[in-house]
Structure formats: structure tokens, C-alpha cells
VOGU-3710 file (C-alpha; in Angstrom, 3 decimals, decimal comma):
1> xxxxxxxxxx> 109,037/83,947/72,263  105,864/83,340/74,262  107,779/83,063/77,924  105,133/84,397/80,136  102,516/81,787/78,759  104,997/79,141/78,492  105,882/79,317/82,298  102,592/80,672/83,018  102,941/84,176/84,065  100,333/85,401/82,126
11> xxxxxxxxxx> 98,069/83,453/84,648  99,852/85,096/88,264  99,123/88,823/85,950  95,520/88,128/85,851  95,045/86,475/89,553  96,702/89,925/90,293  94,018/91,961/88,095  91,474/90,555/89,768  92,811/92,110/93,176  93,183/95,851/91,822
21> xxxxxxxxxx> 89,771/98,288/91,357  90,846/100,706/89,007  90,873/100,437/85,209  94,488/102,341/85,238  95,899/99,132/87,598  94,512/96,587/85,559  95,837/97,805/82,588  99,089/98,437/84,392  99,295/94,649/85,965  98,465/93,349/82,250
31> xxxxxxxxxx> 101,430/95,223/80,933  103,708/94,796/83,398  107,205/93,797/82,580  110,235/92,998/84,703  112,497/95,783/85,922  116,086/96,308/85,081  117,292/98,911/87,273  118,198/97,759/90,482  116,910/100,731/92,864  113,468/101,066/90,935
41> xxxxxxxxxx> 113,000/97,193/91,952  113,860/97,434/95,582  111,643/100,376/96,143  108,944/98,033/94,479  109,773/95,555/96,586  109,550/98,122/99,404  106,220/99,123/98,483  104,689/95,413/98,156  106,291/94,668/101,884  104,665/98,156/102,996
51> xxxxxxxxxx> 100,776/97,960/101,457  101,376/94,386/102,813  101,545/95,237/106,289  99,090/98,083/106,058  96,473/95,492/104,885  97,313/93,209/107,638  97,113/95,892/110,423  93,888/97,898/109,061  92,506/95,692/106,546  91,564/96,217/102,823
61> xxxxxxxxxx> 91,557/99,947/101,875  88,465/102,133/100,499  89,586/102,048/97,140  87,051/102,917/94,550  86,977/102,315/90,677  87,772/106,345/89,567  87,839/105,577/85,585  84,602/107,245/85,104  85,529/110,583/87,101  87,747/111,281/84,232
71> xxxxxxxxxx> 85,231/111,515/81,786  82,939/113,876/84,262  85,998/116,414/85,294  86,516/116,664/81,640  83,084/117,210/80,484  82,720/119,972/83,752  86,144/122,077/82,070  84,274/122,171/78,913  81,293/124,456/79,738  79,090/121,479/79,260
81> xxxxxxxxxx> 76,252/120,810/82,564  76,877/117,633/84,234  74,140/115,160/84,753  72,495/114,389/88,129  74,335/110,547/87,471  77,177/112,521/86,929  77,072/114,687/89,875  76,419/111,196/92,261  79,500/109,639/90,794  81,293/112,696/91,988
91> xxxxxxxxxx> 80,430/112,758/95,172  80,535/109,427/95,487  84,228/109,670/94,632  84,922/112,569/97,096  83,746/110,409/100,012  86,076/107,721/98,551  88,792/110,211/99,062  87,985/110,947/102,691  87,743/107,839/103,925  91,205/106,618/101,735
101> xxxxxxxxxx> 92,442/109,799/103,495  91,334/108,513/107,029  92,810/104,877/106,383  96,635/106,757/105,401  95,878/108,625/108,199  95,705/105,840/110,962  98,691/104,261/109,115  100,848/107,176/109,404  100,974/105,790/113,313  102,637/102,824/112,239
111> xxxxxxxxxx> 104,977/104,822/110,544  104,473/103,055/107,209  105,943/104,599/104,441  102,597/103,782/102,100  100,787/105,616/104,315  102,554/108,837/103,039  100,366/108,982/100,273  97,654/110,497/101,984  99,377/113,696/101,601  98,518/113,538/98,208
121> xxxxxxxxxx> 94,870/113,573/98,505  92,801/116,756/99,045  89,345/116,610/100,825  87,121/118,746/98,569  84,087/119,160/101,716  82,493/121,998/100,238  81,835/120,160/96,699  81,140/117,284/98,328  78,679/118,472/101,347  76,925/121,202/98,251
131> xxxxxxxxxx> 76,503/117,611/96,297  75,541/115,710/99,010  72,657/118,643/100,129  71,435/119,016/96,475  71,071/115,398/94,849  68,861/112,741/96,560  68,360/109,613/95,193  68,922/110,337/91,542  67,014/113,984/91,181  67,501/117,252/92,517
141> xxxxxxxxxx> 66,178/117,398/95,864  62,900/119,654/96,756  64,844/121,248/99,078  67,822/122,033/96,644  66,417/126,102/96,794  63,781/127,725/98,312  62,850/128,261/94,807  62,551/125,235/93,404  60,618/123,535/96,646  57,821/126,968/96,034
151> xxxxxxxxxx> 57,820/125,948/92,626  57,148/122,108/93,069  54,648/123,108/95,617  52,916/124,753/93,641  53,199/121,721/90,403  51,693/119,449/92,995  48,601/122,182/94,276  48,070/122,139/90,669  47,760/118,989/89,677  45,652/118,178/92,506
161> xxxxxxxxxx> 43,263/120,931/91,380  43,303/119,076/87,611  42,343/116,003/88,975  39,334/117,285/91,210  37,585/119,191/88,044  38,330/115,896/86,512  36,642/113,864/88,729  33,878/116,415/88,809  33,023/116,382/85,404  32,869/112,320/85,765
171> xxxxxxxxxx> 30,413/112,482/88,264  28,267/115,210/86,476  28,441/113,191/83,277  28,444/109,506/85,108  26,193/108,176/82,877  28,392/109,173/79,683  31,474/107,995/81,284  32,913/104,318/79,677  34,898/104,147/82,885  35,017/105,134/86,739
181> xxxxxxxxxx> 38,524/106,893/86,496  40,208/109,514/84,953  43,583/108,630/82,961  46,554/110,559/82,147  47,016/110,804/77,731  49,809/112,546/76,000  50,494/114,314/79,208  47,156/115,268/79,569  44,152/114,254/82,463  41,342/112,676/80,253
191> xxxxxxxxxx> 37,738/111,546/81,085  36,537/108,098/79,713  33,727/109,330/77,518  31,942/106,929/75,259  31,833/107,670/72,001  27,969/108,896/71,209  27,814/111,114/74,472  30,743/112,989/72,942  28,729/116,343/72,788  27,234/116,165/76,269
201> xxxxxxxxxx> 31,017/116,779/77,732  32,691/119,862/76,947  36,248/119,728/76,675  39,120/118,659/73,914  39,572/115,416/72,277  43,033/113,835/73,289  43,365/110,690/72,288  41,016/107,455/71,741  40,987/103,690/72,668  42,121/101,177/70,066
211> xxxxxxxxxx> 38,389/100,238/69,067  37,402/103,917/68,645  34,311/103,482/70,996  36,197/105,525/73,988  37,044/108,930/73,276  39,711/110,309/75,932  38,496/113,914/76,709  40,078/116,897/78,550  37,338/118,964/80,163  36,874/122,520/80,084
221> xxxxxxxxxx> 37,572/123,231/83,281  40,915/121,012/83,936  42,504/122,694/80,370  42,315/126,463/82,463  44,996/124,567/84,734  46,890/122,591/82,195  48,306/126,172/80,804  49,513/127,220/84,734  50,902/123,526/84,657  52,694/124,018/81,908
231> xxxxxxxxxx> 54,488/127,089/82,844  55,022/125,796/86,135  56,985/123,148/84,743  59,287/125,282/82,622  59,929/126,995/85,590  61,103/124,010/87,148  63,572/122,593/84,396  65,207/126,029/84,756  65,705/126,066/88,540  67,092/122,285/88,221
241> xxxxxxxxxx> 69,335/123,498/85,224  70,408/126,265/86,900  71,330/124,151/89,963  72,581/121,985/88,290  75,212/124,621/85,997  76,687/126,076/89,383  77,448/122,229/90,539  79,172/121,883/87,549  80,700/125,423/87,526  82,297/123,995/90,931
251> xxxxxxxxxx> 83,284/120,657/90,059  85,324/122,480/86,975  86,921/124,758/89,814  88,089/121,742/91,535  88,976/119,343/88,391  92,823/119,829/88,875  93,077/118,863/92,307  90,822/116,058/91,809  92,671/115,179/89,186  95,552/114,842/91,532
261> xxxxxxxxxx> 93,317/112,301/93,699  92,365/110,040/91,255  96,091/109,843/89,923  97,271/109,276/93,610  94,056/106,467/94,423  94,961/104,909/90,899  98,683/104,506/92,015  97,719/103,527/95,388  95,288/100,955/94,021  98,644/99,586/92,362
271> xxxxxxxxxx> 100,704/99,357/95,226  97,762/97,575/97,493  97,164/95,251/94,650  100,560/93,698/95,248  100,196/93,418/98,940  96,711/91,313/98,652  98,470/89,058/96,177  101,365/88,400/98,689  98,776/87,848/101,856  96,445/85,912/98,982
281> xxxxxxxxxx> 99,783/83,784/97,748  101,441/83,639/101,589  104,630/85,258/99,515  107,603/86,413/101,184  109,730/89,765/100,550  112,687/88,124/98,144  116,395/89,750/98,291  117,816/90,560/95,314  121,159/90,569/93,959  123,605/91,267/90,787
291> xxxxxxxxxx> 125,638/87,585/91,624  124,228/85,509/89,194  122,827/83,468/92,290  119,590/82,059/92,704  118,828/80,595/96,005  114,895/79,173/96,872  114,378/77,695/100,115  110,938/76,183/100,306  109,718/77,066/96,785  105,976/76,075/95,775
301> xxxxxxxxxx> 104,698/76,631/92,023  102,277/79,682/92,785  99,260/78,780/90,890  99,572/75,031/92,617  97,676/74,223/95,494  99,874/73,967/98,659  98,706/70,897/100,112  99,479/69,259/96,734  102,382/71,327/96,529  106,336/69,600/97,461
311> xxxxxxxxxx> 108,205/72,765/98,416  111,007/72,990/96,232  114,724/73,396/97,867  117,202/75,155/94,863  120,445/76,966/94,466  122,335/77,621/91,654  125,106/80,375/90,559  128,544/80,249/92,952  130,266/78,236/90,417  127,328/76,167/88,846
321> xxxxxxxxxx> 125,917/77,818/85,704  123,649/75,337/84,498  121,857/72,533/85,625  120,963/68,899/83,782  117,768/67,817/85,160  116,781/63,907/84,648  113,951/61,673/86,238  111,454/59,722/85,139  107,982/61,042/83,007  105,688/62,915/85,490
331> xxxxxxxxxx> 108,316/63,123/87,920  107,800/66,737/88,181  110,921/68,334/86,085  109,119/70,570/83,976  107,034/72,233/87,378  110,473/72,604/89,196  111,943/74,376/86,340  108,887/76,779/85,771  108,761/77,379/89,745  112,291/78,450/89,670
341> xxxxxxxxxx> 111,531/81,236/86,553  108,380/81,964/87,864  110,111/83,137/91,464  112,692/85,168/89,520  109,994/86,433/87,447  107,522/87,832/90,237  110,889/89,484/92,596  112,057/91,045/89,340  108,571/92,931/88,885  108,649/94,030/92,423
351> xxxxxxxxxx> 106,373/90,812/93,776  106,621/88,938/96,657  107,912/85,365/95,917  105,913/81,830/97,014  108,871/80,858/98,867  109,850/80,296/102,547  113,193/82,445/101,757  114,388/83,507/98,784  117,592/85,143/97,356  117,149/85,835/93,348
361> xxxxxxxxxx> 119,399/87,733/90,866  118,219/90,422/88,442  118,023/88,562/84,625  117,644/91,052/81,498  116,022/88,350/79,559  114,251/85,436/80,630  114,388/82,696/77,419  111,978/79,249/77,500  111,341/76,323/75,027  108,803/74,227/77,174
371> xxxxxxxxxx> 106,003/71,854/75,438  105,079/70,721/72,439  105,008/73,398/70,450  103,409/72,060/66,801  102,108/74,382/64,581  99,593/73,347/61,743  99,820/76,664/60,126  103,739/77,021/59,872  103,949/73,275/59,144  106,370/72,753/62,610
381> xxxxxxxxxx> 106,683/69,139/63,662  107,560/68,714/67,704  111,629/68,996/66,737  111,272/71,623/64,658  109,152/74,111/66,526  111,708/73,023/69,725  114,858/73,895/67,480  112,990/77,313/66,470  112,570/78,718/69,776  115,796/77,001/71,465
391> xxxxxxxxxx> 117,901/79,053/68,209  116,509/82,313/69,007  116,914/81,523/73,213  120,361/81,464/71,920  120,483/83,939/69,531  119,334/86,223/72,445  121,209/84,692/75,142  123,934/86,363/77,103  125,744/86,717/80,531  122,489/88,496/82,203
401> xxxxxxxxxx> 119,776/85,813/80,870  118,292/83,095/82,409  117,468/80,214/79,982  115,382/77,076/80,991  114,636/74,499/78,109  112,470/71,249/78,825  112,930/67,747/76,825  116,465/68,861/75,255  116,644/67,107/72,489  113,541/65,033/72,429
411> xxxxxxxxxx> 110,941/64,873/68,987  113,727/63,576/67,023  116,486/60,611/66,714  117,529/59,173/69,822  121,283/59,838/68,451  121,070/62,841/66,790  119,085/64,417/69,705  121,927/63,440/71,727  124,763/64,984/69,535  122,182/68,225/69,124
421> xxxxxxxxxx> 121,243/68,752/73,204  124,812/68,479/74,001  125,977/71,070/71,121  122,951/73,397/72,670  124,586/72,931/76,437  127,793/73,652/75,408  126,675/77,411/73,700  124,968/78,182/77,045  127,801/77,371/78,250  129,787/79,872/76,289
431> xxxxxxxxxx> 126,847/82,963/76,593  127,243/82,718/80,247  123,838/82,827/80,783  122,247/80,247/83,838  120,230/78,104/82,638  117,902/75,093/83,785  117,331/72,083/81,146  115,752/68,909/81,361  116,468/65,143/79,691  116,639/61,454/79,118
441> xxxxxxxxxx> 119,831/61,302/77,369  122,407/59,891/79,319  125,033/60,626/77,027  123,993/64,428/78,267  124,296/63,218/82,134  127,497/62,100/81,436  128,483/65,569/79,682  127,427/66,959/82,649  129,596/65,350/84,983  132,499/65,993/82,564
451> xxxxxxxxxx> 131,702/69,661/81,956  133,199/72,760/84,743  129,946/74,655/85,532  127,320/72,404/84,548  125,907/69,533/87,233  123,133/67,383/87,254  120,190/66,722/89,442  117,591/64,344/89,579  113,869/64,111/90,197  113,393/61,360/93,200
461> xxxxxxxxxx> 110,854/58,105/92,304  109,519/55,411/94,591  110,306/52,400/92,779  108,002/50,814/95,179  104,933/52,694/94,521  105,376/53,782/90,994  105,303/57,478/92,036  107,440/60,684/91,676  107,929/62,362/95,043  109,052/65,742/93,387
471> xxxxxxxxxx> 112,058/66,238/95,362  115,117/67,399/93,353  118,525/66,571/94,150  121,162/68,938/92,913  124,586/66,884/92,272  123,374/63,442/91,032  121,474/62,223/87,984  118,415/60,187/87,996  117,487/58,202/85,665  114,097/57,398/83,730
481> xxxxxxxxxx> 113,066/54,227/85,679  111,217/52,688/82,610  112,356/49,267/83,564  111,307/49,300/86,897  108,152/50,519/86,093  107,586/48,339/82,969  108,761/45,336/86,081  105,896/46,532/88,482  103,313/46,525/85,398  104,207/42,665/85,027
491> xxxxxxxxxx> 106,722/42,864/81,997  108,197/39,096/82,027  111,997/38,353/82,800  112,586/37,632/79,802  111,225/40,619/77,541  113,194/42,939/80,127  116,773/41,755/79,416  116,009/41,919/76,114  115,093/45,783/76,084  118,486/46,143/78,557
501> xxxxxxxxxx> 120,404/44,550/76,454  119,347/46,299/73,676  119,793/49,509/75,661  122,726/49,524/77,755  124,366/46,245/76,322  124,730/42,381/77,873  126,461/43,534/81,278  123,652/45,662/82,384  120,815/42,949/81,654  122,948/40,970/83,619
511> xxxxxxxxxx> 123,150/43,208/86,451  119,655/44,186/86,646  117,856/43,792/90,174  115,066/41,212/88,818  112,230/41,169/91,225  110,724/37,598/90,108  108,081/37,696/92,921  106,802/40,885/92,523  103,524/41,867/90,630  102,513/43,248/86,992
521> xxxxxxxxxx> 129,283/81,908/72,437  130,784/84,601/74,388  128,653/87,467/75,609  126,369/88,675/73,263  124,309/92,869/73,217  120,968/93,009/74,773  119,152/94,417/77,625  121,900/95,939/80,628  120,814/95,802/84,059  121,344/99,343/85,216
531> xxxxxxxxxx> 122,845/99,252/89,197  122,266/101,154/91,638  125,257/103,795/92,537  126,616/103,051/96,370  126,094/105,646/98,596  128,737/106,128/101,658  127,979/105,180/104,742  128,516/108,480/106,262  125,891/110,290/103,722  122,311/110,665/105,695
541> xxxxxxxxxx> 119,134/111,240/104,883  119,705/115,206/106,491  122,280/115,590/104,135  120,939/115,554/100,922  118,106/118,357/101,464  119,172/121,568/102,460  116,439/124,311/103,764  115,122/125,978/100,527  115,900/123,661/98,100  113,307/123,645/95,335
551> xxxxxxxxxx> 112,106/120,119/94,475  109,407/118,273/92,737  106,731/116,498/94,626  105,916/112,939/92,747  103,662/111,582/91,887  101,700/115,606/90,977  105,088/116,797/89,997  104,118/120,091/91,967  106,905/122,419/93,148  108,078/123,390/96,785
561> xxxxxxxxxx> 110,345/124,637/98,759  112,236/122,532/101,882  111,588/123,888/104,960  113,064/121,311/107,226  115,225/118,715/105,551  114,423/114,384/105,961  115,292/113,361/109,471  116,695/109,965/110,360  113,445/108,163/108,712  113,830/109,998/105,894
571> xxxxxxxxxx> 110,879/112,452/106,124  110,697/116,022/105,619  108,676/118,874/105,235  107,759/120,669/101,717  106,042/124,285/101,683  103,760/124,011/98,706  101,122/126,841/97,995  99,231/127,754/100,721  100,135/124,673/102,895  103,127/122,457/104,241
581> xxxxxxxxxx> 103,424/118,855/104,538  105,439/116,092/105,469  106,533/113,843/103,149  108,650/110,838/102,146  111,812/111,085/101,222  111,671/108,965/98,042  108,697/110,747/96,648  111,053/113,906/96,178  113,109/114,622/93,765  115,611/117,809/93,455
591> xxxxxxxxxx> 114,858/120,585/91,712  117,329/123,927/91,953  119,490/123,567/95,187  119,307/126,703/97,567  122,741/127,635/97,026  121,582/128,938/93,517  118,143/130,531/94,201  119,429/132,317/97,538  122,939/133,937/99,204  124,546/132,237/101,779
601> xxxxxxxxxx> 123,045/134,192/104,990  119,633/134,438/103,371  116,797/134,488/106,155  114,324/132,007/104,955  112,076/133,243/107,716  110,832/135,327/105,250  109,687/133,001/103,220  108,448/130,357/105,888  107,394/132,551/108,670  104,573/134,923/108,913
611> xxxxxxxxxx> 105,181/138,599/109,641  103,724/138,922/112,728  106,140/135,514/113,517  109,386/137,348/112,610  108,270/140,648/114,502  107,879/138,216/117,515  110,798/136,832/117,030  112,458/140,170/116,792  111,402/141,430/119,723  112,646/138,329/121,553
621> xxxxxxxxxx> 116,277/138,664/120,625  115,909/142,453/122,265  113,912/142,189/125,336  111,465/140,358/127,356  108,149/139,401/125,869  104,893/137,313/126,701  104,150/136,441/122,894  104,314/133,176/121,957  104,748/131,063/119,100  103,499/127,778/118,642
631> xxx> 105,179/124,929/115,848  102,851/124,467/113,272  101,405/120,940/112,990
//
């Protein structure tokens, strides 16, 4: 079942691609799926609302595409020597983690939990500086060694010496010469000779024009340099090689932490990517709940433009499971429907919602029969490829799905449509799912009306103008206007109560408003929302990390120890190896509590303080002393 193309999903995914810079979040976006455990989604959520607000307070981040870094860190642990491209792209990506660093940095002020991330990323200014120093525009620079700027000092004295016993021999020979320059051939520095003075310049035959009449000669006394020029050169391609190993002997050094910086810019690329598709949408942070309720105030289809947009007011669930939709063609049922999936959609994987408010519940499946849906190559006709995917939207329906079908019934016999859209309504009805379908029958309206659970709602029409205002109105059922609209288009009297009477019967033609004057099962396996476990109120953040606790830092997965457990925001400080940082509560995760790695009066100064700390500290508890000791930062 092709949902996310039917309601157009697969459209918001790649608007959102476009927004991230890595290749890791694009391919991430692409695959994305909705979420099914409950606290996963509202810390999605959470982060959206979060890289949000950063952008909005310090604009867009310097995020750079990392892919390629990969590919150079691994080539660097293999032995192999990195090229001078490669060595750029490094430090290009090491500045690109400095000034990411710097952005986190300034939003750690607003106290944005996003910002937390910049713990993650380790300045490498040594590589990066050593990089930097050595590689100018696409070589290794002169001044990479003293020994290479002697050597290419001495390249350049050379060739300057080649080309003045070059032009020397021209001007002793001028009247040989087929030219009034010298030329470089195979590598070499020629004279122009013509071809019968050939034994009036000494020297070696290098090469020849196309006609044969200009032999391209090296003379005598420019070959006594060529051989200095040559070694000279070898000298040079191992000084740059050399150079060039102990770059690459560093960046192999440094290819786990970095490593750790592209995985933490590739997630952070992620997170951001939401954000600019909420500012670039003008989405709103939806609530989320396990009700069955769906509640839109203000809903616009997202890939609509707004000033062609009518915001959409919806709520279903609290008693009404499904809802019969009816209106005339083009009256803007099939949009409303996809708006409403589309906003449950986008909240469930952790996006911001094209709403003024919204309140959506969690769905395990999501289940759609919209358009046409013909296929030459299976042989489907209209009805059948509708009564294909409407039996498996049933088949896979249940208590936690969301179901919207448009046209119920339609492709078929007006009857037997009937009898077959209300036979569909009633199994929703029995899966529990919610669902959303649309219609012409009125024998459908009327089961509707008659059926706990179910109500209609029309699409309004302006009889007068001929055109749909898209408003829907939940609790009454429209109706498809043909007559009116086949009145406006100058259908005569007569012709009309024929097609009424034939429709509705004798009473209804009679009753017509003429306008004479005017012009032309039960619940079924499947996908389980997992929920999140309530916490008491009385449980804080302080609570659930004690001082030495070993946990794992996400998203490295690196070990530490707590040295001061989360305070009311929920931060608090790791000891990792050789540093400590603050960090986010939800980016830790427990690893062996203290009460098994350490006895109940243990003195974790030991393991957190320095020794000439404690000994201060000792001598405080005794006597008087003018030592200090400062907090750490």
C-alpha cells in the first residue's frame, strides 16, 4: 500500500532533504518512518522545537557535508599517504568543527538543550593549524620545511641557468634558428633549429615539428644542467612525500575522535534539518496523545500555498470514530482528508505540524485508498484496484490505525456501490480504527446518521457562484449540488424535473427551488504502540544519578563516571578520560550503579580530585591554611 505517495508524504520527505547537508541525513529523511514509542517521539518533538529556536536566535548553523571525511580517515588508518585534496578536505572539516563548536557554544547561554551537543565535538588545533601551515592552494607550500623551500630554490636557480645557455646558443646560432624562442619538449628546453643547419648546433635531438623541417635541439651546454635538474627534482617529490606521510601519520592518530565529530555533525545536521522545515513550513510543536483524538485547529495542506490555502478546523475521536464526508466534485474532500493524515503523519515522525494548534494521537498504521488507481499491467479497472487496496486497509486495520478512503464506493453500480461502501463502513466500524471517508451516496449519509460513532460532514458550496469554499462542517451532510449547478449552466425547467424525478422521485421535482430567471471486525494483531512508563511526581532529575555511577555517553557510547548528578534542568557532569563535561540528561544512559562498583563510605575524591587537592583538603579539616582551591570550570 503506497500511503506516503497517495497522501503525498513522499513529497514533505524530499522538501525536507533538500534542507539537510550531509549524505547520512538525507538518507535518514528518505527512510524515515513514523515512531511508535511514545517517549522516543516526544524527545523528537523536543529536538525539532529546540534546533527551531536555535535557528531563530543565531541563525543557520556551519554545517558541512562530512561524507567524504570518511573515506580519507579510513584511507589515513591504512598506512596509505593521503593526497594534498585529501589533506584540504580535512582541514576544511576541522574548521567546520570549530566554528559548529562556537555556534553550540553561544547557545549553551540560552540554555537550549541542542546546544549540548557541542560537548561532543573535539577541536583537533594542532592537525588543523600543521594542515593549515603546510598546504596552500592545492600543493605543498615552499615554506612547508626549510628543506623543501632550499630545494625549490635551488629547481628555480636552475632552470633559470637552462634557459640563459639556451638563449645563448640562439643568439650564437641566430641565423640557424627557425624561431626567436626556445620551447620546452618532452620535459626538455629545445632550440628551434632548422633542419640543414643541424650540424652547426651541438646538442641532442629531442623532438621535431610535424613537417620535419624544425628539429627541436637541446644544446650542449643546457644538458650539463638538465642532470642537476633532474636530481633536484627527485629530491623534491621526497620532501613533499615525506611531508605529506607525517600529515597522514597524524590524521590516522586523530581518526577516532574525528570520527566522533562527524557522527555528532551528521546527527546534528538531522536535528537542524527539522527545525528549518518548521520555520520554512511556519509549523507548530503538535501534542500528542494515546486517546484516539485528533484535534486540528487551523490546519493548511503543507505542500499548498497559504494564501490559496482555507485553514482547515477538525476534531474527531471523544465518541466519533469515523467520519462520512459529502460535497460536491472539487469541493475540496479529498485535500481535507489528506491534510488531516498528513498532520498525524509529520507529529508522529517527530515534525512540527502546519497547523495553528494541534492535538494528534499516535496511529501504528496509517491505511489509504485515494485516486484512481488503474493498472494496465494487472488488468485493474477503477473498482477493482479501489476494492484491492480498501481489502487489505481492512485486512490490516485495527484499534491503533487510522484509515481514510476517498470515493467509497464509486467506479461501479450506483446500487451495488451503495450496498458495498456501507458493508466497508460498518467493518471499520468493528476494527475500531478512526477513519475519514468520502461519498455521493446518500443511502451512506443516511447510514451515518443512523450509525453510534460514525457522523457526517459536509464540504460548503456557493450555489451562487458555482464554487466550493473548502470549509468542512462536522455534523451535517452536504450534498453534491449537481442540480444547482446543471440550473446555473442554463439546464431548462423542464429537463431538471425530469433528472429529479428520476433521482429522488415526483415529490422532490416538485419541491425543487426553480430559479426561472436566472442564467445558463474486532481488533485485529499488528504494530503496538509502546507507552511511555509514568514517572512519580516526587522522582527528580537528582535522583536518578548518584555520584560514581558508570554510564554511557550517547551518541559515542563512551564510558564515565558521575561526578555531580543532573540538577533541576537535568544536567550533570560526566568524568570521561582526561576531561569532564556537562551534559544532558537524556543523552545518558546507566551503566553499573555506584552501589556495585564501590562501598558505601567510599571517598570518590580519589577518583575526582587531584592529590595535591585532597592533601589541601586534609590539611583544612586540621588547621588553618592559605591554600586554596578553585571549582573547576
Amino acid at each position: 500500500m503506497k500511503t506516503e505517495q497517495q497522501i503525498e508524504f513522499d513529497k514533505i520527505k524530499e522538501r525536507w532533504a533538500l534542507l539537510a547537508v550531509t549524505d547520512w541525513a538525507k538518507e535518514k529523511i528518505l527512510g524515515m518512518d513514523v515512531i511508535l514509542e511514545e517517549g522516543a517521539l516526544k524527545k523528537q518533538l523536543k529536538d525539532t522545537t529546540d534546533s527551531r529556536k536555535l535557528l531563530e536566535l543565531l541563525g543557520t548553523p556551519p554545517l558541512q557535508d562530512v561524507t567524504g571525511i570518511k573515506e580519507v580517515l579510513a584511507a589515513a588508518e591504512k598506512g596509505g599517504c593521503l593526497f594534498v585534496e585529501q589533506l584540504e578536505q580535512l582541514g576544511q572539516a576541522l574548521a567546520a568543527v570549530s566554528r559548529l563548536k562556537g555556534y553550540l557554544r553561544k547557545g549553551k547561554l540560552y540554555e537550549n538543550s541542542t546546544a549540548y551537543y557541542e560537548e561532543s565535538l573535539i577541536e583537533m588545533e594542532e592537525l588543523r593549524e600543521e594542515i593549515y601551515r603546510t598546504i596552500r592552494n592545492g600543493a605543498v607550500d615552499d615554506y612547508a620545511t626549510k628543506e623543501l623551500l632550499q630545494i625549490r630554490g635551488r629547481i628555480a636557480k636552475c632552470e633559470e641557468q637552462m634557459r640563459q645557455k639556451a638563449e645563448q646558443a640562439m643568439r650564437a646560432g641566430r641565423e640557424c634558428m627557425a624561431d626567436s624562442f626556445c620551447t620546452v619538449r618532452n620535459g626538455r628546453i629545445c632550440v628551434p633549429v632548422k633542419k640543414e643547419c643541424r650540424g652547426k648546433v651541438p646538442g641532442s635531438v629531442i623532438d621535431a615539428s610535424s613537417s620535419g623541417n624544425t628539429l627541436f635541439i637541446e644544446p650542449a651546454g643546457v644538458k650539463r644542467h638538465s642532470e642537476e635538474l633532474q636530481l633536484l627534482k627527485i629530491n623534491e617529490e621526497n620532501e613533499v612525500y615525506r611531508i605529506l606521510y607525517t600529515l597522514t601519520a597524524m590524521a590516522a592518530d586523530s581518526a577516532e575522535r574525528m570520527a566522533g565529530n562527524i557522527m555528532a555533525m551528521e546527527k546534528l545536521d538531522f536535528l537542524f534539518s527539522k527545525g528549518k522545515l518548521s520555520i520554512d513550513m511556519d509549523a507548530v510543536e503538535p501534542s500528542v496523545n494515546l486517546e484516539r483524538r485528533i484535534a486540528l485547529k487551523g490546519a493548511r495542506h503543507p505542500l499548498m500555498e497559504r494564501d490559496k490555502n482555507v485553514p482547515l478546523q477538525f476534531e474527531m475521536g471523544k465518541g466519533i470514530q469515523g467520519i462520512v464526508i459529502t460535497g460536491p466534485n472539487t469541493g475540496g474532500k479529498t485535500v481535507a482528508i489528506k491534510t488531516v493524515m498528513l498532520c498525524c503523519m509529520m507529529a508522529q515522525c517527530g515534525l512540527h505540524v502546519t497547523c495553528e494548534e494541534a492535538d494528534v494521537c499516535m496511529n501504528g498504521a496509517y491505511l489509504t485508498d485515494i485516486g484512481d488507481g488503474q493498472d494496465m499491467a494487472e488488468n485493474l479497472s477503477t473498482f477493482s484496484a479501489h476494492i484491492k487496496n480498501v481489502l487489505d486497509a481492512l485486512s490490516r486495520a485495527n484499534q491503533e490505525s487510522l484509515v481514510i478512503l476517498d470515493e467509497l464506493g464509486s467506479g461501479t453500480d450506483p446500487l451495488e456501490g451503495m450496498g458495498i461502501a456501507v458493508a466497508i463502513l460498518e467493518e471499520l466500524r468493528r476494527s475500531g480504527a478512526l477513519f475519514l471517508v468520502t461519498t455521493h451516496y446518500p443511502q451512506v449519509k443516511e447510514y451515518a446518521e443512523q450509525t453510534k460513532g460514525i457522523v457526517n460532514a459536509r464540504m460548503t458550496f456557493d450555489r451562487e457562484t458555482l464554487r466550493p469554499t473548502y470549509q468542512m462542517v462536522i455534523g451535517e451532510a452536504g450534498e453534491s449540488c449537481a442540480f444547482y449547478i446543471a440550473e446555473k449552466l442554463g439546464m431548462p425547467k423542464a429537463m431538471l424535473q425530469v433528472a429529479i424525478r428520476a433521482a429522488y422521485g415526483g415529490k422532490a421535482a416538485e419541491d425543487f427551488a426553480y430559479q426561472p430567471d436566472g442564467p445558463a471486525a474486532g481488533p485485529k494483531e499488528g504494530m503496538r504502540i509502546s507507552r511511555v512508563k509514568k514517572k512519580k511526581s516526587s522522582q527528580l532529575f537528582g535522583e536518578k544519578w548518584k555520584r560514581g555511577d558508570s554510564v554511557l555517553v550517547y551518541p559515542e557510547k563512551k564510558i564515565g563516571i558521575v561526578c555531580e548528578p543532573a540538577n533541576e534542568k537535568g544536567v550533570l557532569r560526566v568524568q570521561l578520560p582526561g576531561r569532564k563535561i556537562w551534559i544532558n540528561h537524556k543523552r545518558v544512559k546507566l551503566h553499573v550503579a555506584a552501589s556495585e562498583l564501590y562501598q558505601e563510605d567510599y571517598d570518590f575524591s580519589i577518583v575526582f580530585d587531584t592529590a595535591e587537592h585532597r592533601k589541601i583538603r586534609h590539611d583544612m579539616g586540621r588547621k588553618y591554611t592559605k591554600e586554596v582551591i578553585c571549582q573547576d570550570e
